[in-house]
Structure formats: structure tokens, C-alpha cells
PDB file of N, CA, C and O in Angstrom, chain B, residues numbered from 101:
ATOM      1  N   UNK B 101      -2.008  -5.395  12.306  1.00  0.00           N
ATOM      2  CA  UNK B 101      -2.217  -6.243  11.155  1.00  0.00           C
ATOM      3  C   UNK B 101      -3.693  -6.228  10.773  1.00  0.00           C
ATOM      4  O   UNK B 101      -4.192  -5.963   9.679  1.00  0.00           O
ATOM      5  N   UNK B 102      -4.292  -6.579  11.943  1.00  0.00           N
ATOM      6  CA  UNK B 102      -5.836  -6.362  11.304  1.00  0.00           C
ATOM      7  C   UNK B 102      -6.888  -4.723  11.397  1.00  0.00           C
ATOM      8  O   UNK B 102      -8.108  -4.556  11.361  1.00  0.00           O
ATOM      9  N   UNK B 103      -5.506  -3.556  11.548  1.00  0.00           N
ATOM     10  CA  UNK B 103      -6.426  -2.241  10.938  1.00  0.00           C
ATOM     11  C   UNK B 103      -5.813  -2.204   9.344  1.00  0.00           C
ATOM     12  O   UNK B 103      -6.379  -1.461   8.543  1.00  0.00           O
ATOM     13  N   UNK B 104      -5.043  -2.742   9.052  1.00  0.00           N
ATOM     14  CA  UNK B 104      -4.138  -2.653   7.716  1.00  0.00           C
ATOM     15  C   UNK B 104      -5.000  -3.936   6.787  1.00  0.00           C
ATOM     16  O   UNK B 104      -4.764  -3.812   5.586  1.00  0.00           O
ATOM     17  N   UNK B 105      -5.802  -4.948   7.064  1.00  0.00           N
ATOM     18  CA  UNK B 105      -6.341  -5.979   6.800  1.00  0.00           C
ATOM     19  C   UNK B 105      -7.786  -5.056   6.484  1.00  0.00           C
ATOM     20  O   UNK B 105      -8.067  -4.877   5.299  1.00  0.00           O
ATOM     21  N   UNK B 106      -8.296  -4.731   7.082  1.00  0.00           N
ATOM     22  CA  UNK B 106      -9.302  -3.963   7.286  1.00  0.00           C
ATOM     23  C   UNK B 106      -9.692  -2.910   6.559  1.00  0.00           C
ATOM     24  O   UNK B 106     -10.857  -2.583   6.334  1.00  0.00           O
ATOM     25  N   UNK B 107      -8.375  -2.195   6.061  1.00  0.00           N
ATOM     26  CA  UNK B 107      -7.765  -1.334   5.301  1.00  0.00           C
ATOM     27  C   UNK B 107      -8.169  -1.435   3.734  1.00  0.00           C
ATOM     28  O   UNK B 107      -8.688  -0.554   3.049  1.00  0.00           O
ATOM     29  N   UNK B 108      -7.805  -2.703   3.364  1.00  0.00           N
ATOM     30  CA  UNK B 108      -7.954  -3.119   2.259  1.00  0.00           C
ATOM     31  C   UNK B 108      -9.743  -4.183   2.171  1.00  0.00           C
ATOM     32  O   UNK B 108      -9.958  -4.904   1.196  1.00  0.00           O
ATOM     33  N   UNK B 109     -10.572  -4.082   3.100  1.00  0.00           N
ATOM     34  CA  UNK B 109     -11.394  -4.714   2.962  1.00  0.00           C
ATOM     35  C   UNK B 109     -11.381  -5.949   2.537  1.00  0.00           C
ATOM     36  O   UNK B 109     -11.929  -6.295   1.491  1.00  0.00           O
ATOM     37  N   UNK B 110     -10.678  -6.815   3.403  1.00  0.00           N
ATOM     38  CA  UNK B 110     -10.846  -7.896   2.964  1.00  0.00           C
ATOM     39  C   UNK B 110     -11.580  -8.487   4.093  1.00  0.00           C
ATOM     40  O   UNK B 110     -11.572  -8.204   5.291  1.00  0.00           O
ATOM     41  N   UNK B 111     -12.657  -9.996   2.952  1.00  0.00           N
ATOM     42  CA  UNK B 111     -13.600 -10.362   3.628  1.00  0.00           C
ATOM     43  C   UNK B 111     -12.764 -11.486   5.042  1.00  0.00           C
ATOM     44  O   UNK B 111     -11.585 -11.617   5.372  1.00  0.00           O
ATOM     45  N   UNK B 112     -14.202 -12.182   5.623  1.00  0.00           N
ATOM     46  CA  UNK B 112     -13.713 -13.751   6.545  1.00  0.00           C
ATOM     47  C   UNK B 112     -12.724 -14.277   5.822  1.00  0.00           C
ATOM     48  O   UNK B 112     -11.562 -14.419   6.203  1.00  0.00           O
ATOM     49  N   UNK B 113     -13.273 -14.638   4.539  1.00  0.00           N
ATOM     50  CA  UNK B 113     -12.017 -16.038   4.270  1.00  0.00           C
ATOM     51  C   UNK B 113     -10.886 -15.635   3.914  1.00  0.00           C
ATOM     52  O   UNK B 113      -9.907 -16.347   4.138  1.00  0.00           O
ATOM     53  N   UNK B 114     -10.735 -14.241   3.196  1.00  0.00           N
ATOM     54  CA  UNK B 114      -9.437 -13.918   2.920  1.00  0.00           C
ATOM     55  C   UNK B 114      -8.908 -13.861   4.589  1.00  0.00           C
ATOM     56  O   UNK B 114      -8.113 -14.737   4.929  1.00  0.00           O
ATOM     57  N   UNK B 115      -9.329 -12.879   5.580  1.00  0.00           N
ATOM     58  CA  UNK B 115      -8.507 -12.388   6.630  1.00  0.00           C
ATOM     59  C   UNK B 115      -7.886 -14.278   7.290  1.00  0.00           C
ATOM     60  O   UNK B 115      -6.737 -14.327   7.730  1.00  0.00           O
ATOM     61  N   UNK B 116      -8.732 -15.609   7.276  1.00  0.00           N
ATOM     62  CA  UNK B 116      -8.216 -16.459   6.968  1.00  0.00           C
ATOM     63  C   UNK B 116      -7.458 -17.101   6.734  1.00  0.00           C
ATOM     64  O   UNK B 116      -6.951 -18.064   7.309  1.00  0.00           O
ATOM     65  N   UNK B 117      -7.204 -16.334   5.309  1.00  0.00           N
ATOM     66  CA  UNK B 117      -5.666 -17.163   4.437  1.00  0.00           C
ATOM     67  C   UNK B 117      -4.620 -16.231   4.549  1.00  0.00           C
ATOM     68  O   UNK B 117      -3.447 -16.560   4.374  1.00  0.00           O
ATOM     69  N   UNK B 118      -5.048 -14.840   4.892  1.00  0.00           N
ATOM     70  CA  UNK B 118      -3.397 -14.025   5.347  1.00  0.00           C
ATOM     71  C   UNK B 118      -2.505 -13.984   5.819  1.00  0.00           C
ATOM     72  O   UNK B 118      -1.497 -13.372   5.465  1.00  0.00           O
ATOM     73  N   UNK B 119      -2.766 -15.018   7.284  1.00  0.00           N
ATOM     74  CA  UNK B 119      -1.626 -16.021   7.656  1.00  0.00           C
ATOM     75  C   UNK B 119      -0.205 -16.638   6.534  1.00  0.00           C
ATOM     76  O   UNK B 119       0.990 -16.417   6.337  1.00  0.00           O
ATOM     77  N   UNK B 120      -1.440 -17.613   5.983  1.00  0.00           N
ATOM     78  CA  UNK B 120      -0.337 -18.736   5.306  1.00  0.00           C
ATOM     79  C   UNK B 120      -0.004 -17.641   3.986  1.00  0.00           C
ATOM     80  O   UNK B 120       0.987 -17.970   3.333  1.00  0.00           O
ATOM     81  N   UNK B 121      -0.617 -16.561   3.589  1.00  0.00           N
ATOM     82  CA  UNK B 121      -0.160 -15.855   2.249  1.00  0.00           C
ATOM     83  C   UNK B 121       0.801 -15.122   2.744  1.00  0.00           C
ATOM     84  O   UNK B 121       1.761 -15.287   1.991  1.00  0.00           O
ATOM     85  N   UNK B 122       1.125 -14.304   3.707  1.00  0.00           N
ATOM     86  CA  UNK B 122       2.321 -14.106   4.164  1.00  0.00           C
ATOM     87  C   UNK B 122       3.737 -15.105   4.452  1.00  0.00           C
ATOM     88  O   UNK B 122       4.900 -14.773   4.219  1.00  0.00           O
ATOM     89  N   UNK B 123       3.270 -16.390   5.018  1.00  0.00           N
ATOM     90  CA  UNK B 123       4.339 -17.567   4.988  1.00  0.00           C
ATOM     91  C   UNK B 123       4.902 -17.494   3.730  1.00  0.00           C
ATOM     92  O   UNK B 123       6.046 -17.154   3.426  1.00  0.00           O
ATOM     93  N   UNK B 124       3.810 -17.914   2.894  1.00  0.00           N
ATOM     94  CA  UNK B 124       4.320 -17.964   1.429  1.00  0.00           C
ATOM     95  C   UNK B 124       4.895 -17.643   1.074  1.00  0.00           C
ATOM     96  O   UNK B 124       5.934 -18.198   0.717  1.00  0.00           O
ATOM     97  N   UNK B 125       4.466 -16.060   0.884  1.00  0.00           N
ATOM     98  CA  UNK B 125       5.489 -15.259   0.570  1.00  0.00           C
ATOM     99  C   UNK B 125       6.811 -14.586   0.737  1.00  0.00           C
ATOM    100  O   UNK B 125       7.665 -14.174  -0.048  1.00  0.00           O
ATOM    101  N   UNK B 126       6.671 -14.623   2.120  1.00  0.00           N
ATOM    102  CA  UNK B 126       8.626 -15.089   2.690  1.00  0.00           C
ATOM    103  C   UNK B 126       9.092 -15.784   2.152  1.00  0.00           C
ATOM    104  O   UNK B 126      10.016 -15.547   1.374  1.00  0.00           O
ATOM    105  N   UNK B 127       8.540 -17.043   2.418  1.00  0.00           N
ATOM    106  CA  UNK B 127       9.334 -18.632   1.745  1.00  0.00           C
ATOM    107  C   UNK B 127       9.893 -18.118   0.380  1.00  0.00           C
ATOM    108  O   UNK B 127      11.118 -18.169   0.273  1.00  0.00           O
ATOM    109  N   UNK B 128       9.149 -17.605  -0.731  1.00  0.00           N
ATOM    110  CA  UNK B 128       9.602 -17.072  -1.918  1.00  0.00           C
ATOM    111  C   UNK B 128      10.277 -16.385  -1.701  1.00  0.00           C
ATOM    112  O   UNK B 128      11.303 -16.710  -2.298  1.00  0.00           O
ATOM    113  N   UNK B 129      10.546 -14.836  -0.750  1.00  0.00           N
ATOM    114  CA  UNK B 129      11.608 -13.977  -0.547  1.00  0.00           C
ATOM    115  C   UNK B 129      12.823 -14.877  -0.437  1.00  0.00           C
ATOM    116  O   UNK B 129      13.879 -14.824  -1.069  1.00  0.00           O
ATOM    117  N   UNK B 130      12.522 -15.522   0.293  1.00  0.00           N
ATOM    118  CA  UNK B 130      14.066 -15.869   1.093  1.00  0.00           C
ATOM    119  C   UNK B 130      14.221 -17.208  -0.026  1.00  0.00           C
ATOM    120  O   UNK B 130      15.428 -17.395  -0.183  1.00  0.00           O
ATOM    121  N   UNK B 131      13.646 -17.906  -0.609  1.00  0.00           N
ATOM    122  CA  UNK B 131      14.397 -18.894  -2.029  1.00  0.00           C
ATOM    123  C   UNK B 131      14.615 -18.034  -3.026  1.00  0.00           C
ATOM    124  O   UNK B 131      15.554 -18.580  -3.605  1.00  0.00           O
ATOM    125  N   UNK B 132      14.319 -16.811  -3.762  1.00  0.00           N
ATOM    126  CA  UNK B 132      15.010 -15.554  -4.253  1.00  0.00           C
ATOM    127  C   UNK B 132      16.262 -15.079  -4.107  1.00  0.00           C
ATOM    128  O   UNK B 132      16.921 -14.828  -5.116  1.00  0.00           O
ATOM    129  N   UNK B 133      16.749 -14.896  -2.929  1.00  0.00           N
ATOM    130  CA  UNK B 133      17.490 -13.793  -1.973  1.00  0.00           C
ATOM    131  C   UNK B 133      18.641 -14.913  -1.875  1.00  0.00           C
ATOM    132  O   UNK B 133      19.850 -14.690  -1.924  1.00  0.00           O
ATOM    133  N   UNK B 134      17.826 -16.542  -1.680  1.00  0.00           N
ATOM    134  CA  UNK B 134      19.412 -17.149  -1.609  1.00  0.00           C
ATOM    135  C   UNK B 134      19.628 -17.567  -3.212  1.00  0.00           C
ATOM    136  O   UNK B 134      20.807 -17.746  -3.517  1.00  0.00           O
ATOM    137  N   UNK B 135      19.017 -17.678  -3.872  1.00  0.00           N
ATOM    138  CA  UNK B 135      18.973 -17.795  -5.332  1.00  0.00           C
ATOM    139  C   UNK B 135      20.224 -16.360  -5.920  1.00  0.00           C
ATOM    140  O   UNK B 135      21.252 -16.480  -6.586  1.00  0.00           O
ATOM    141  N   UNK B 136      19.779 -15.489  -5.516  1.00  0.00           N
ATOM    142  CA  UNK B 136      20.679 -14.367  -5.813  1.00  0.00           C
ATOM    143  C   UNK B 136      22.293 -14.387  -4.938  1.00  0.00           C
ATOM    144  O   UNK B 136      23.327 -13.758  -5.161  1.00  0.00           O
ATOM    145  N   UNK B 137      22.042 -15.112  -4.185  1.00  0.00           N
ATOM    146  CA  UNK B 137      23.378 -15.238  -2.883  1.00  0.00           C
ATOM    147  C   UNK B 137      24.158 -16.234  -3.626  1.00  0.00           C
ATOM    148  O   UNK B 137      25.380 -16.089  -3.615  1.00  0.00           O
ATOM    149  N   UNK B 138      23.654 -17.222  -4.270  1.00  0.00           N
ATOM    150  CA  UNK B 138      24.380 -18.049  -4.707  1.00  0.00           C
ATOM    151  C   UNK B 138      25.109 -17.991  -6.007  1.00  0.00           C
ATOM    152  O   UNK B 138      25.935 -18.699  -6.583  1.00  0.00           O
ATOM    153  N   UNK B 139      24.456 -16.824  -6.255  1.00  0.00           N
ATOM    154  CA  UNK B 139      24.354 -16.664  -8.167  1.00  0.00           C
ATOM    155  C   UNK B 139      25.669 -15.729  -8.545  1.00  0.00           C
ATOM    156  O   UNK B 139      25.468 -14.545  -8.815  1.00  0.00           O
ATOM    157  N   UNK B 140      26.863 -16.202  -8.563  1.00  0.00           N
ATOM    158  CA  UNK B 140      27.909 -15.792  -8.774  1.00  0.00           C
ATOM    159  C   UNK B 140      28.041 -14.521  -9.729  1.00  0.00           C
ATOM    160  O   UNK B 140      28.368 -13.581  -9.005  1.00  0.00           O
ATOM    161  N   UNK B 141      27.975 -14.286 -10.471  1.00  0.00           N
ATOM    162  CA  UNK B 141      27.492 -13.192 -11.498  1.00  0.00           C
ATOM    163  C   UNK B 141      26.033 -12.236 -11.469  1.00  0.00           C
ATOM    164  O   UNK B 141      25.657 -11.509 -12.388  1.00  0.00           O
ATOM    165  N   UNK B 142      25.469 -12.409 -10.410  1.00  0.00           N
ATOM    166  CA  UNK B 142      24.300 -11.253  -9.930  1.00  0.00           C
ATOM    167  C   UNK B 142      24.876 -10.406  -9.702  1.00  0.00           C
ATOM    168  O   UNK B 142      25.999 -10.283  -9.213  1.00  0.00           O
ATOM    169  N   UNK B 143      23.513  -9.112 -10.340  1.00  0.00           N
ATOM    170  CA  UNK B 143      24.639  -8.065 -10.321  1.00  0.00           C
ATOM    171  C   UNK B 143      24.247  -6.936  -8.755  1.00  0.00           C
ATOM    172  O   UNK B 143      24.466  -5.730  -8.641  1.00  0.00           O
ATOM    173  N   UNK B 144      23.649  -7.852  -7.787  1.00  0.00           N
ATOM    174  CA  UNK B 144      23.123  -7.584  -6.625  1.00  0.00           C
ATOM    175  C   UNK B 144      24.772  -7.899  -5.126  1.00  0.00           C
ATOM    176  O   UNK B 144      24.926  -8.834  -4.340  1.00  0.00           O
ATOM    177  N   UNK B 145      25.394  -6.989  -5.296  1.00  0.00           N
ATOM    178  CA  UNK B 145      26.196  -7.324  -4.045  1.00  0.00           C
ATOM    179  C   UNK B 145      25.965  -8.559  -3.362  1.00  0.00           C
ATOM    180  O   UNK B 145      24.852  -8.935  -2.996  1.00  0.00           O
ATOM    181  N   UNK B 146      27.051  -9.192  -3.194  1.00  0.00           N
ATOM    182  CA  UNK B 146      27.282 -10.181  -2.149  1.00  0.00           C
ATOM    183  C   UNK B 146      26.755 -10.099  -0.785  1.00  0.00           C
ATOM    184  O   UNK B 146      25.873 -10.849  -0.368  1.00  0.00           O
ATOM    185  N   UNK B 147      27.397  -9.032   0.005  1.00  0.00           N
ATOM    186  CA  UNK B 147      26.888  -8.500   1.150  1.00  0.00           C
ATOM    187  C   UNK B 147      25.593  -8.060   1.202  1.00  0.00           C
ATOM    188  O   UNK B 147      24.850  -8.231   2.168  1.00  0.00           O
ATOM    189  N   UNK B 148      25.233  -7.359  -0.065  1.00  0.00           N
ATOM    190  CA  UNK B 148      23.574  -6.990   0.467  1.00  0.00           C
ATOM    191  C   UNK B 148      23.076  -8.254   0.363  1.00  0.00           C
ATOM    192  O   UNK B 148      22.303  -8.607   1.254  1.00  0.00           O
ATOM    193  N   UNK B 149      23.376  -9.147  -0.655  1.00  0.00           N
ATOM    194  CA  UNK B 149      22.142 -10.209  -0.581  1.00  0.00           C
ATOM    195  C   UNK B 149      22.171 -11.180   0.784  1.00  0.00           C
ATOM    196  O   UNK B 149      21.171 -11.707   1.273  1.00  0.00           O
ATOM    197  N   UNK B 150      23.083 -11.260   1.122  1.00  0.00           N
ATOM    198  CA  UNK B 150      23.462 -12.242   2.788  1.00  0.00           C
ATOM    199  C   UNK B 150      22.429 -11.204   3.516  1.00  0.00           C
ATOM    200  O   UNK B 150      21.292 -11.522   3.864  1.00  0.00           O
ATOM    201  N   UNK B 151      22.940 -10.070   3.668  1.00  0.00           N
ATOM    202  CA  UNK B 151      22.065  -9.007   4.511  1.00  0.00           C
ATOM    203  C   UNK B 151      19.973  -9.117   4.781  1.00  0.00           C
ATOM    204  O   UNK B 151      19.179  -9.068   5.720  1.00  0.00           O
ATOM    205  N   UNK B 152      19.939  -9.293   3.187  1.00  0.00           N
ATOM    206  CA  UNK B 152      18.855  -9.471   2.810  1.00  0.00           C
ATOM    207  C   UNK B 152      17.585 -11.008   2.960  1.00  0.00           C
ATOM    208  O   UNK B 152      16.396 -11.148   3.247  1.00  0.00           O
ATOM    209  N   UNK B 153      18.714 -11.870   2.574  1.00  0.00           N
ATOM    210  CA  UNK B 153      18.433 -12.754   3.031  1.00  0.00           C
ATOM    211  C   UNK B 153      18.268 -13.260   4.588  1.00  0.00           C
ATOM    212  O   UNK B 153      17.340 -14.044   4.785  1.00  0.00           O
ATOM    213  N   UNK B 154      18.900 -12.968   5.461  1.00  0.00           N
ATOM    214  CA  UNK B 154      19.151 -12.810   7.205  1.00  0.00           C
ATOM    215  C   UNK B 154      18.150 -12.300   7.075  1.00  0.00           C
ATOM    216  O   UNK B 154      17.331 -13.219   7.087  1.00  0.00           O
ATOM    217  N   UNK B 155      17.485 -11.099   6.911  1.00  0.00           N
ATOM    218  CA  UNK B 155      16.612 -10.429   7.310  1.00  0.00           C
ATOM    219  C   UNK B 155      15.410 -10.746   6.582  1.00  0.00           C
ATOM    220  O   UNK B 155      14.504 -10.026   7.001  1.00  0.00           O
ATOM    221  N   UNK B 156      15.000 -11.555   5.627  1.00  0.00           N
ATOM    222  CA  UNK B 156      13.796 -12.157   5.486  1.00  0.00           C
ATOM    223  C   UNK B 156      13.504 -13.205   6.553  1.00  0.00           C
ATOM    224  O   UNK B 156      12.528 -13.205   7.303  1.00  0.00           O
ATOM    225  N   UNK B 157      14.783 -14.362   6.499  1.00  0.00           N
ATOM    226  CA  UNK B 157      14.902 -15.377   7.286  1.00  0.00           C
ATOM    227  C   UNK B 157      14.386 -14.579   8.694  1.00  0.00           C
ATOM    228  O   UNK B 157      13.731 -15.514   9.155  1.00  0.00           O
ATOM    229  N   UNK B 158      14.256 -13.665   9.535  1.00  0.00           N
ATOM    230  CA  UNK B 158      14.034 -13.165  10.721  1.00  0.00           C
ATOM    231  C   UNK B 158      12.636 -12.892  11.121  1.00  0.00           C
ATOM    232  O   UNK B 158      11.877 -13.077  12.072  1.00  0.00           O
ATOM    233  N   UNK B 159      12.660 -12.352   9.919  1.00  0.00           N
ATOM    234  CA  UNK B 159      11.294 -12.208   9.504  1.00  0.00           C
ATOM    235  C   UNK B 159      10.077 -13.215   9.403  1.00  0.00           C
ATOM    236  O   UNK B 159       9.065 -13.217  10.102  1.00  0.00           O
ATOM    237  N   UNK B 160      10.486 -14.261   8.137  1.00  0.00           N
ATOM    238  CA  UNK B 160       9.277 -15.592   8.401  1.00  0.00           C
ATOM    239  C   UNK B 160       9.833 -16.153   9.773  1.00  0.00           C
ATOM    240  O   UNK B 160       8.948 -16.887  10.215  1.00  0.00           O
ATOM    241  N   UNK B 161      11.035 -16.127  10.742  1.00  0.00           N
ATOM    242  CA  UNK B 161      10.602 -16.899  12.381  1.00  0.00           C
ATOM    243  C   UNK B 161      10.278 -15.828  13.005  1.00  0.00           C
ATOM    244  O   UNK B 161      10.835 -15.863  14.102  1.00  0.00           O
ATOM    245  N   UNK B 162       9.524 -14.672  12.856  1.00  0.00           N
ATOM    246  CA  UNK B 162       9.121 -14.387  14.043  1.00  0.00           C
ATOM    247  C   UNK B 162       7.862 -14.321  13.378  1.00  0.00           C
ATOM    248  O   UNK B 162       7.160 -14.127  14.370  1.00  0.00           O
ATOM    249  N   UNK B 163       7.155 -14.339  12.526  1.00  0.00           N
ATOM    250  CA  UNK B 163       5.767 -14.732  12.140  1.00  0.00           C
ATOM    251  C   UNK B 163       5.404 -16.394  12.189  1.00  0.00           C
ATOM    252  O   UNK B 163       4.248 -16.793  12.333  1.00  0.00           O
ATOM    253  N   UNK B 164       6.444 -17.201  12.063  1.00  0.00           N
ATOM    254  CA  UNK B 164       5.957 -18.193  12.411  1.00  0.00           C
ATOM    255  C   UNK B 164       5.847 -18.632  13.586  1.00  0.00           C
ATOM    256  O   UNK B 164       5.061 -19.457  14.054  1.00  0.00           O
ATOM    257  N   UNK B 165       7.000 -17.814  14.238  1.00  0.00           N
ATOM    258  CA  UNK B 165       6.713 -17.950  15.967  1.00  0.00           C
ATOM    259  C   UNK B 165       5.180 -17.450  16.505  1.00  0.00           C
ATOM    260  O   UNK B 165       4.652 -18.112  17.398  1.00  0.00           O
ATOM    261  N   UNK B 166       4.605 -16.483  16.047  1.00  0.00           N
ATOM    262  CA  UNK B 166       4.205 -15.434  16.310  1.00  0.00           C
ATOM    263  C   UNK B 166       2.585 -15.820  15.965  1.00  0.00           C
ATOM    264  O   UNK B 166       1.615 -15.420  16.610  1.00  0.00           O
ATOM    265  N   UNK B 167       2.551 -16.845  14.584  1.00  0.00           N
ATOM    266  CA  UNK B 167       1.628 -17.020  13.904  1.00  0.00           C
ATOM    267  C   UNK B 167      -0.185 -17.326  14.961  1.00  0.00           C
ATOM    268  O   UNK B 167      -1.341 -17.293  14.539  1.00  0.00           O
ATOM    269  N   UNK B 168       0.224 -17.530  16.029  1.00  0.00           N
ATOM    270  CA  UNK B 168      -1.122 -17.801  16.559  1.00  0.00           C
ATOM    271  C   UNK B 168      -1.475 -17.101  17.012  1.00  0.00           C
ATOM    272  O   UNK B 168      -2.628 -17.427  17.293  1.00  0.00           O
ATOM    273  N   UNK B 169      -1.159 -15.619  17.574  1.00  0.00           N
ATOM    274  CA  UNK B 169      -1.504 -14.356  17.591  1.00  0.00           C
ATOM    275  C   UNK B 169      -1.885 -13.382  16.427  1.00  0.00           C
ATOM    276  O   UNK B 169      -2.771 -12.535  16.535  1.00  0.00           O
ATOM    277  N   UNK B 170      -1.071 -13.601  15.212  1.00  0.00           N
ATOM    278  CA  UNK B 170      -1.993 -13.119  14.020  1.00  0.00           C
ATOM    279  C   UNK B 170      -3.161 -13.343  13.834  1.00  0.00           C
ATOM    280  O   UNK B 170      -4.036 -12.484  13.727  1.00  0.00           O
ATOM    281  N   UNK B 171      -3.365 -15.004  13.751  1.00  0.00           N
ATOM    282  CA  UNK B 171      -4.307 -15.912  13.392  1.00  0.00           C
ATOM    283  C   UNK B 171      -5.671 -15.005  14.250  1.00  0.00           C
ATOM    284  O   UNK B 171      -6.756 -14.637  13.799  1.00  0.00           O
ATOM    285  N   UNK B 172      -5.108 -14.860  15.560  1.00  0.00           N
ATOM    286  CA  UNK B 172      -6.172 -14.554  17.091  1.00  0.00           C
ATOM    287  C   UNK B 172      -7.096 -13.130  16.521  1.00  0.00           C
ATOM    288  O   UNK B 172      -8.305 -12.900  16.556  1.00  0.00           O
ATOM    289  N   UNK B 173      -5.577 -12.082  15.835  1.00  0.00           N
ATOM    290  CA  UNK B 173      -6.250 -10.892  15.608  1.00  0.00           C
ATOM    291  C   UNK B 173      -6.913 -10.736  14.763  1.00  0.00           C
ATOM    292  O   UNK B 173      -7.956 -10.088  14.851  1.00  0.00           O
ATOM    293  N   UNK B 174      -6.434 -11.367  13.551  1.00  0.00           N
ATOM    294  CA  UNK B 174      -7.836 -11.660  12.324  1.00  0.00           C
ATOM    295  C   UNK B 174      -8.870 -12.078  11.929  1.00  0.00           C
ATOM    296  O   UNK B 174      -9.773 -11.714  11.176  1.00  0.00           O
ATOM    297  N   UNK B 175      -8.573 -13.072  12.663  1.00  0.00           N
ATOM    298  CA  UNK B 175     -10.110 -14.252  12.932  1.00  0.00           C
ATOM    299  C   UNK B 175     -10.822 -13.820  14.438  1.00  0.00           C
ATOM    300  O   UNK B 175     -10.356 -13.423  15.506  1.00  0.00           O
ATOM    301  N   UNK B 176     -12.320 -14.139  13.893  1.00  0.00           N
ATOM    302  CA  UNK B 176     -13.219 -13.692  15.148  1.00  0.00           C
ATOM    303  C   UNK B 176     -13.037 -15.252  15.842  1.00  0.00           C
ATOM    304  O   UNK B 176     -12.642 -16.236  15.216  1.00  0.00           O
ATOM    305  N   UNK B 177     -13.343 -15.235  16.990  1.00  0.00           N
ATOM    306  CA  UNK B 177     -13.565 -16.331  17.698  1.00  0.00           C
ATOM    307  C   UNK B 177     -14.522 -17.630  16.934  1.00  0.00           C
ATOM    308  O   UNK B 177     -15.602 -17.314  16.434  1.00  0.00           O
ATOM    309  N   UNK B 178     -14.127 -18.863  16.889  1.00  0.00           N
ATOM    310  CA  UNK B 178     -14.656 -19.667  16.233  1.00  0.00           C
ATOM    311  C   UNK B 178     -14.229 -19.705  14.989  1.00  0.00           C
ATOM    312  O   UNK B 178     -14.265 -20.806  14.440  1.00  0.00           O
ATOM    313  N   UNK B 179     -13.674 -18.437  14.157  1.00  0.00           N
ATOM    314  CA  UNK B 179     -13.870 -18.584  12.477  1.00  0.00           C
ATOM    315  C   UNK B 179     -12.238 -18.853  12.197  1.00  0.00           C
ATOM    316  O   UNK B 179     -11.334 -18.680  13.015  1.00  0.00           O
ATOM    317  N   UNK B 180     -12.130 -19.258  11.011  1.00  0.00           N
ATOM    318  CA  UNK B 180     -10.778 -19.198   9.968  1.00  0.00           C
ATOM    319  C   UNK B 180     -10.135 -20.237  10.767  1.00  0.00           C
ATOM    320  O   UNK B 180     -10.605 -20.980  11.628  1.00  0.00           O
ATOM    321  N   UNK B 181      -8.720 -20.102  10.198  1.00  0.00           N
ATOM    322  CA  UNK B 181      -8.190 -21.375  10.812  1.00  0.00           C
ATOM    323  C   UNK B 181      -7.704 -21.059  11.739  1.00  0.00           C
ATOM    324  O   UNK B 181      -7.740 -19.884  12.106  1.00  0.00           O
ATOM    325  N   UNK B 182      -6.879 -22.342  12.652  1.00  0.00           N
ATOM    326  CA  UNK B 182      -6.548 -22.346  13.989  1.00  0.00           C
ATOM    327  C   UNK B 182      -4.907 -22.870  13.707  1.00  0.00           C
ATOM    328  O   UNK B 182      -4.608 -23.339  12.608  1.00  0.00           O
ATOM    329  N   UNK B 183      -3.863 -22.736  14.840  1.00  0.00           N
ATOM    330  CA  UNK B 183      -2.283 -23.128  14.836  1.00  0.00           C
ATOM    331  C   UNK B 183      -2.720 -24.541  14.134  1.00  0.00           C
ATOM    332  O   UNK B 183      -3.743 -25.213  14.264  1.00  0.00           O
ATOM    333  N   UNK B 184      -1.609 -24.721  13.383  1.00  0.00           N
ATOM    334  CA  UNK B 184      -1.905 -26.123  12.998  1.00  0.00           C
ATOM    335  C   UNK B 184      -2.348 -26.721  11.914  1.00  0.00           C
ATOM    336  O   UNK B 184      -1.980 -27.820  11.498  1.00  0.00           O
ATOM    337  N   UNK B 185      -3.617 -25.588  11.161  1.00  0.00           N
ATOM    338  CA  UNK B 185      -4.326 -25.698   9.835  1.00  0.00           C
ATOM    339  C   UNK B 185      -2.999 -24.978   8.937  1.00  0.00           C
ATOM    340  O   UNK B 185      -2.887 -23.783   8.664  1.00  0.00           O
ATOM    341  N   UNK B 186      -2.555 -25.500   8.769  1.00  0.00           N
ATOM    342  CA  UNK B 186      -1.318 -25.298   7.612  1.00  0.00           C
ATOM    343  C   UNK B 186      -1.372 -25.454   6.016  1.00  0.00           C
ATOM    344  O   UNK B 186      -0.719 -26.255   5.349  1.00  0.00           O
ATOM    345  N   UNK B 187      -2.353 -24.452   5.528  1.00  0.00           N
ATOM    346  CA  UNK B 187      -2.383 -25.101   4.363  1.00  0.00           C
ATOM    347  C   UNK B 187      -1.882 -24.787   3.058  1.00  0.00           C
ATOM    348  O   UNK B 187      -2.286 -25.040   1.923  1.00  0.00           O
ATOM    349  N   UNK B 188      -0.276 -23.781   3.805  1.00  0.00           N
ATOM    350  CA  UNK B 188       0.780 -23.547   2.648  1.00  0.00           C
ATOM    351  C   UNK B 188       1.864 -24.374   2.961  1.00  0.00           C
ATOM    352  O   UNK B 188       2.900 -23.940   3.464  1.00  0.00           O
ATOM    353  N   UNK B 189       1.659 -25.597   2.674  1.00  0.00           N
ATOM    354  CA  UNK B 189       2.600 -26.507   2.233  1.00  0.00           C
ATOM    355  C   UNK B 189       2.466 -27.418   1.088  1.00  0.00           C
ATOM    356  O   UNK B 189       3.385 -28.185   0.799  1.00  0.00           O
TER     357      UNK B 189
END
């Protein structure tokens, strides 16, 4: 995560907020995905979207499981936030 972070040059505060901008952005996948699951007339298969949806959902818990080891690899010691600073809600 952080040679791909690195990749794109991003500074302290972004590597920072890449945490919660990834949360985010699941959270949106997966209110999409069930948005489309629910949406009787989408013209997105039934089965793929369950499929799709499961597999975002897997996705934001093992980054949120996971999240204080991201946090560890991006941030230098002392900097950005720590488990807990949550500030995509």
C-alpha cells in the first residue's frame, strides 16, 4: 500500500487521510451495489450484484479489521492519525 502511495506521490497529510478515503469509498461501493440489488428493473443481473456486493462488503471488513496496520505503513511514527481518529463519519 505504501509503494503504490508513494507511487502517486502523495504528501504526509494525504498518506494520512488514505485510510478513511478508502473506508469511504467502500461505504459508497457497497450503498451502490445494494442500491442496484434492490433495484428491480437494473439492468445489472441479480446474481452479479449479490456477488458484488458480498465482495465489497469483504472487502471494507478486512480493511477495517486491518485498518491499524495500514495506518502503521503509511504514517511515520508519531505522524497522521492513529486507530480511533475516525474522521469519515
Amino acid at each position: 500500500m505504501r509503494n503504490l502511495a508513494d507511487a502517486y506521490g502523495l504528501s504526509p497529510a494525504d498518506l494520512g487521510r488514505l485510510p478513511a478515503a478508502i473506508r469511504q469509498r467502500l461505504r459508497r461501493n457497497e450503498a451502490f451495489w445494494r442500491g442496484i440489488l434492490e433495484d428491480q428493473v437494473a439492468s445489472v443481473p441479480h446474481a452479479r450484484s449479490a456477488e458484488v456486493l458480498a465482495w465489497t462488503q469483504r472487502e471494507l471488513a478486512y480493511i477495517e479489521a486491518n485498518q491499524e496496520t495500514f495506518i502503521a505503513a503509511l504514517c511515520p511514527a508519531g505522524a497522521g492519525p492513529r486507530l480511533g481518529d475516525r474522521h469519515d463519519h
